[in-house]
Structures are given as structure tokens and as C-alpha cells.
N, C-alpha and C positions, 0 to 999 in steps of 0.2 A: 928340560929334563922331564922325561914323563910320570905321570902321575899314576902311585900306584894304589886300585882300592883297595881297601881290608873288608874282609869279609868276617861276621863272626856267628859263632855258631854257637847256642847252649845246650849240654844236656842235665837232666835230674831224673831220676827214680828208676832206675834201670832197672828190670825183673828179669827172669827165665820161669817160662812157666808150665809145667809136663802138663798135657790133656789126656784122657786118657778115656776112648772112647769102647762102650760095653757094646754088648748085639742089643742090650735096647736103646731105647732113644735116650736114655738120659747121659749125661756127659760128666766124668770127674774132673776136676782142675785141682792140680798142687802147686803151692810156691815149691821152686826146686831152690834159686837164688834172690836175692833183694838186695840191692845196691842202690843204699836213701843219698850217695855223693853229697856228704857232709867234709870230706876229705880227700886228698890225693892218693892216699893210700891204696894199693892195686890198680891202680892205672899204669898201664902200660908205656904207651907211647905220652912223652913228657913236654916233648919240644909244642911250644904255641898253645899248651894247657895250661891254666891258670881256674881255680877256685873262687868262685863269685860269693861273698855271701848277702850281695842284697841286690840280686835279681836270682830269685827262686819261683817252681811253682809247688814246693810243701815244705819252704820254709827252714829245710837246713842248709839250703845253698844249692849253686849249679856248678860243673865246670863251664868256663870259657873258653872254648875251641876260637883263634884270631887268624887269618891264613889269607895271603894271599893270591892262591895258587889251587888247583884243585889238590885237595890231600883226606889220605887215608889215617882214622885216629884209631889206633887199636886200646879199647877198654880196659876188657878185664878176663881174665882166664880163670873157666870155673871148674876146672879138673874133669874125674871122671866123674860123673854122675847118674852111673849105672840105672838106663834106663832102655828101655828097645819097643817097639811095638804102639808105638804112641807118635802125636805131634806134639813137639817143641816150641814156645810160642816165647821170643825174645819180643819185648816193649821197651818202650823209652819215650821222655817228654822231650821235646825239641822247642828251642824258639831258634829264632833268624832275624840277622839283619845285613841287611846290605849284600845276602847271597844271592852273584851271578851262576848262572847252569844250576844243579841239584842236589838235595841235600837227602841222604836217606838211609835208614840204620843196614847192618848187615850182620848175617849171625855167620862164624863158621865151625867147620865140625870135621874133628880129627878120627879116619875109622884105621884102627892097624891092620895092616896088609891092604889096603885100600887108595887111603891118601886122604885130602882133604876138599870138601866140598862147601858153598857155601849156602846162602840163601836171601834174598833183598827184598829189602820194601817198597819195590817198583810203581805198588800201586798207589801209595801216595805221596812223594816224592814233592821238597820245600824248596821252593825259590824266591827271590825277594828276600821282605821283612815280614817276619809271623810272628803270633804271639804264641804262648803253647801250644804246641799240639802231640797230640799222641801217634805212634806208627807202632807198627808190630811188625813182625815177618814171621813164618810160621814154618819149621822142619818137619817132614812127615820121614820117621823113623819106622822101618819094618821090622819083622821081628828077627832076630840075632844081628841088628845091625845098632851099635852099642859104640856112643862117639868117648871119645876117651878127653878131648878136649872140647 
């Protein structure tokens, strides 16, 4: 019988975070969301999620993504958050262990009459075992273009 590995996945500290760049050089940042994953609550997708509370890295806990298989975990859905003209900067702390292929956040974004588009963090992308690490992906939103999800 073959042997099948498990791979598993953590996340903690989710943000969303609107930049909002002026014609000078200096640059605004607002929290838009914070998601400290102390709980299940608004997590999306359920199957192979489970709640760690003592492997964190700020202490209120992680989820534990367990999968054997390449799979897609949808988060959390932050509605509309009426913004346009700005870059969208989604983060997250990741560990790993025992992941074969790659591991790497994604943000996506609902525009009506459009569709939906997404955006990845290709540039630093977890394989193996890691211990935390930070990733972002970053949406650049033009002006009248306002995601609703």
C-alpha cells in the first residue's frame, strides 16, 4: 500500500492593507482588515482547517492547513471596502512543514461588470519545512476601479 505524505501548512496574522500613494514621495498606509486567527470564525473553506493554539507566531494561535494533495484554502471575505486608486497589500505569516511543490498566499478581487481577478506571491513562494515567514502580494487598483469583494 502506498504511502501517503501529509503536508501541513500554518497561517497567523492576516492583514489587508490600502497604500495610498500622494505626487510626493511620502507614502500613506491604513489597516483596512486584521485578522489575529485566534478562532475559526470567518474562515471560509473548513475541510483540513483546524486551530493550533500552541504553535503561533503572536500568540493567539494559528490555523493548521493538513492536506495531502495540492489544495486551495479560501480565508476570509472582507466585503466591499470602498477603495479605488491605491495598491492593496494582503500579508500573512506562514510556517511549513513537510511541503512538497509551493506554498503561497493569494488575494482575489471581485469588480461588477468585470469579473474577478486575482494576484500571488510568486516572488517568494515556501517549499520544505519553514519557520515563519512573512509573504505579501500587492493589488494595484486604478481609479474607478473599486473591488467589491
Amino acid at each position: 500500500m502506498p504511502t501517503i505524505k501529509r503536508s501541513v501548512l500554518y497561517f497567523a496574522c492576516l492583514s489587508m492593507v490600502f497604500v495610498a500613494a500622494c505626487s510626493t514621495k511620502s507614502v500613506e498606509t491604513t489597516d483596512i482588515k486584521y485578522y489575529p486567527i485566534d478562532s475559526l470564525d470567518g474562515i471560509i473553506t473548513k475541510s483540513g482547517v483546524q486551530m493550533d493554539e500552541k504553535i503561533t507566531s503572536d500568540g493567539n494561535g494559528s490555523l493548521r492547513i493538513t492536506t495531502s494533495k495540492p489544495t486551495t484554502v479560501r480565508l476570509y471575505e472582507t466585503g466591499d471596502i470602498d477603495i479605488e486608486n491605491a495598491r492593496l497589500i494582503y500579508q500573512a505569516k506562514l510556517r511549513t512543514e513537510g511541503i512538497e511543490g509551493q506554498v503561497y498566499i493569494e488575494m482575489w478581487c471581485r469588480f461588477p461588470g468585470k469579473g474577478e481577478f486575482f494576484s500571488r506571491a510568486l516572488q517568494s513562494p515556501l517549499s520544505g519545512s519553514n519557520e515563519w515567514r512573512s509573504q505579501k502580494t500587492p493589488f494595484f487598483l486604478k481609479k474607478g476601479e473599486n473591488p467589491v469583494t
